[in-house]
N, C-alpha and C positions, 0 to 999 in steps of 0.2 A: 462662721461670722460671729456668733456669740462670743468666742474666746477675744473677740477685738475690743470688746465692751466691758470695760472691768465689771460694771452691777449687775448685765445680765454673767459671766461668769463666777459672780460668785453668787447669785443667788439661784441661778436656772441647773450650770453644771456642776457645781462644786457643791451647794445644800439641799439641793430638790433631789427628794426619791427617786434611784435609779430606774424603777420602774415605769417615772413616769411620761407617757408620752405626748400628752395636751392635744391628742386626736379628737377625743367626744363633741360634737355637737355644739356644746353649752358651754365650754369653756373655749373653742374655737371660737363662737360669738362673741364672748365675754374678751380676748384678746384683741378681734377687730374692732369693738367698740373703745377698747381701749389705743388702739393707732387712731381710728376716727377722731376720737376727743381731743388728742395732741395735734391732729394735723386741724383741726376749726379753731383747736386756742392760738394755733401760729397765726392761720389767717384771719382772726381776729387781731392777734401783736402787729401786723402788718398794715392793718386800716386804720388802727389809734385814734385820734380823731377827728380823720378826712369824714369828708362826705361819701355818701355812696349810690348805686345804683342797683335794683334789683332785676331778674331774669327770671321771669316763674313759668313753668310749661306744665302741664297736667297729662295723666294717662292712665289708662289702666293695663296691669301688669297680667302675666297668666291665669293668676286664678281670680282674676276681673276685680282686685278693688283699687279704689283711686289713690293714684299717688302723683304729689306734686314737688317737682323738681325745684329747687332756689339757689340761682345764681347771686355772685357779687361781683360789681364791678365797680373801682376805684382807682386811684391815683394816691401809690404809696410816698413813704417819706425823701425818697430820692426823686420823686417828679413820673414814674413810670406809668403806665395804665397795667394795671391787672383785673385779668376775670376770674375769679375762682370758683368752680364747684363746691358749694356750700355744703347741701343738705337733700337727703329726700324723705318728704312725711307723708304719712299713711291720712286719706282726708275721708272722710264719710260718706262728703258730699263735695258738689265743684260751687255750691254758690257764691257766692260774691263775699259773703258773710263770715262764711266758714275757713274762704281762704285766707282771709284780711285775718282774721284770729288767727290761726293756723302761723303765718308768717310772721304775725307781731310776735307773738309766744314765743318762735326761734329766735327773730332778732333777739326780744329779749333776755333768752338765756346768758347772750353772748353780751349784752351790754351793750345790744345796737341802738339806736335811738332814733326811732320815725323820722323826728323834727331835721336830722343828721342825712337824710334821704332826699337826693336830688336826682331819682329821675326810676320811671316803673318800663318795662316791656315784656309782653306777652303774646299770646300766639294771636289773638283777634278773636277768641272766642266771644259770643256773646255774650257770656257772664261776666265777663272782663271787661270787653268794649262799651259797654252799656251808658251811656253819660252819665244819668243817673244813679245807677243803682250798682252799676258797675265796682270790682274793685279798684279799678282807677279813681273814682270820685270820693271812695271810701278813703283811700290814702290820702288824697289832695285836702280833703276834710282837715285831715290831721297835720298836715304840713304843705302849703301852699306852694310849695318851690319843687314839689313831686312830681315833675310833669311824665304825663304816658308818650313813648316810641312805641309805635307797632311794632314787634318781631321783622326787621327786612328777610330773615329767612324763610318766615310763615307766608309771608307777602309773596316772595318768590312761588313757593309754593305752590300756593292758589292760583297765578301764572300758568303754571306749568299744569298743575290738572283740569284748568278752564281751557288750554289748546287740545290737551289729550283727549278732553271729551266729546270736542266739535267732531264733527265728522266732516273732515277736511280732505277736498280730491289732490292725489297727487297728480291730476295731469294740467298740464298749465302750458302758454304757448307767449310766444311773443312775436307780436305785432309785426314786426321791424323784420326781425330774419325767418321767420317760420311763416308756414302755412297751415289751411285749415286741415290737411291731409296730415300733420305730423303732430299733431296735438297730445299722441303717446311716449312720443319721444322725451317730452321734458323728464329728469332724473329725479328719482325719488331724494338723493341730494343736494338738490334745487330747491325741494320744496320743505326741507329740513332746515336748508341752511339761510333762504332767505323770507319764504312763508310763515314758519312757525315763528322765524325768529320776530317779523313784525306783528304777528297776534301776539306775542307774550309782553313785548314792551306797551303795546295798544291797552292790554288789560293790565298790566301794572300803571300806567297811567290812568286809568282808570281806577285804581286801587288806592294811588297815590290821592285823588281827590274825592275819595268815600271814606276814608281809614284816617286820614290826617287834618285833622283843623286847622284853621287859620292860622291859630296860637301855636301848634308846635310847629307848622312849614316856617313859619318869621323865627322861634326858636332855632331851626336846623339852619337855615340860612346864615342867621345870626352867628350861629355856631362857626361857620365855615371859616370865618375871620382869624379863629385861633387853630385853621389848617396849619402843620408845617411844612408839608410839601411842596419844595420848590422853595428853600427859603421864604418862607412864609408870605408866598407872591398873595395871599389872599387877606393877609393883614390890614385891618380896616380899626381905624380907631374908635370912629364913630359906632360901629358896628358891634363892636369890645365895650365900649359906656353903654350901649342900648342894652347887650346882653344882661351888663351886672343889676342896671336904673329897674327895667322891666321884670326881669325873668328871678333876679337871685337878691331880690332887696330886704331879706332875712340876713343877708349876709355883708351886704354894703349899705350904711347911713347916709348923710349927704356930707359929712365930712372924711367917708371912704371914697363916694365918688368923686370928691373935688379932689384926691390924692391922685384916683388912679386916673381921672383924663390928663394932667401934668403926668404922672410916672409913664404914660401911654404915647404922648408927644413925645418926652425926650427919647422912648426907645425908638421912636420912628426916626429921630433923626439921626439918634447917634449908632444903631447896630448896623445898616447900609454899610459904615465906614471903617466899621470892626475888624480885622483879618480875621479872625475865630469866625464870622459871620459865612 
């Protein structure tokens, strides 16, 4: 593979010591950190100066210290959505405090900019979730248009180990065709597929109005309007000016939004009629 690369062939095979084999430890490091650095300045060239969204997860690794995962998510210069695996740093501690520095310090290696950040998610820990003291309110502090998503994975999550813990009977009967003598009879895939399945939506609904505020459920709703699926059957214009008026008014003046409710009309009447449509 080298020999296809002319500067690694002339500087790795052609002038590097024949003996040498870039096995040790230190110098295996020193070459991943050096692909790591090229592949964060790409996905830095790739975000320019969109906005973005962060994915922070916290853990501790084998030899028990904390380390915290940072996603990114944005909308490159072709219109696309990308998440990319950022970064993982080593933290001391998970509080609210530590993270918010922790993460500012990365972004700003790369040149990211708080104010540039529209939107946080994390797992719902409570140093996270916190209204107050939370890293969500720490961000929002700095840039008002940062709104928090709870993790829908974490969410699921919690679901799933809230039925695993119940202690739930699988024998179950029904009224209509069974009797009280066959009550063993129901299938332990009866009670998989239609039992669990309504405790997990019961507690995610449940979840959903513990975990989500007023302000992001109207945000997600809102959001829905710029679904594309189904030819954008959920396109609402109204719904598009409430997003930009309310939710991203760093971004729209009052004479961006007297543009986009006209540029918003005519696309509602004129793409219907489009053949590309």
């Amino acid at each position: 593979m080298g020999k296809l690369n002319e500067s690694i062939r002339n500087t790795i095979l052609e002038k590097a010591p024949k003996n040498a084999k870039y096995t040790s430890p230190d110098i295996q490091k020193d070459v991943l950190n050096v692909i790591v650095n090229q592949v964060r300045t790409k996905i830095r060239q790739e975000i320019g100066d969109a906005k973005f969204f962060i994915l922070v997860d916290e853990a501790r690794d084998a030899s028990n210290k904390e380390q915290m995962a940072l996603v990114l998510r944005f909308v490159d210069i072709d219109g696309f959505l990308r998440e990319w695996f950022f970064t993982i740093v080593n933290v001391h501690n998970t509080t609210a405090a530590t993270l918010k520095k922790e993460i500012s310090d990365t972004l700003g290696r790369y040149d990211l900019h708080i104010h540039n950040m529209r939107g946080q998610g994390y797992d719902g820990a409570s140093n996270m979730r916190r209204s107050w003291n939370g890293l969500q309110a720490l961000f929002l502090k700095d840039c008002s248009c940062a709104y928090y998503v709870h993790c829908f994975a974490h969410w699921l999550q919690l679901a799933l180990i809230a039925v695993a813990e119940k202690e739930m009977e699988a024998r179950y009967i029904s009224s209509r065709s069974r009797s009280c003598q066959q009550k063993d009879s129901i299938t332990v895939k009866y009670h998989y597929q239609f039992d669990v399945f309504v405790a997990a939506i019961d507690f995610k609904i449940e979840e959903l109005n513990s975990r989500f505020k007023d302000k992001t459920v109207e945000l997600l709703k809102l959001s829905d309007a710029l679904e594309p699926k189904d030819n954008f059957k959920l396109f609402n214009v109204n719904h598009i000016y409430q997003l930009a008026e309310k939710f991203y008014h760093l971004n729209f003046d009052a004479q961006d939004l007297h543009h986009l409710r006209t540029q918003l009309a005519h696309y509602e009447l004129d793409m219907p009629i489009n053949e590309r449509f």
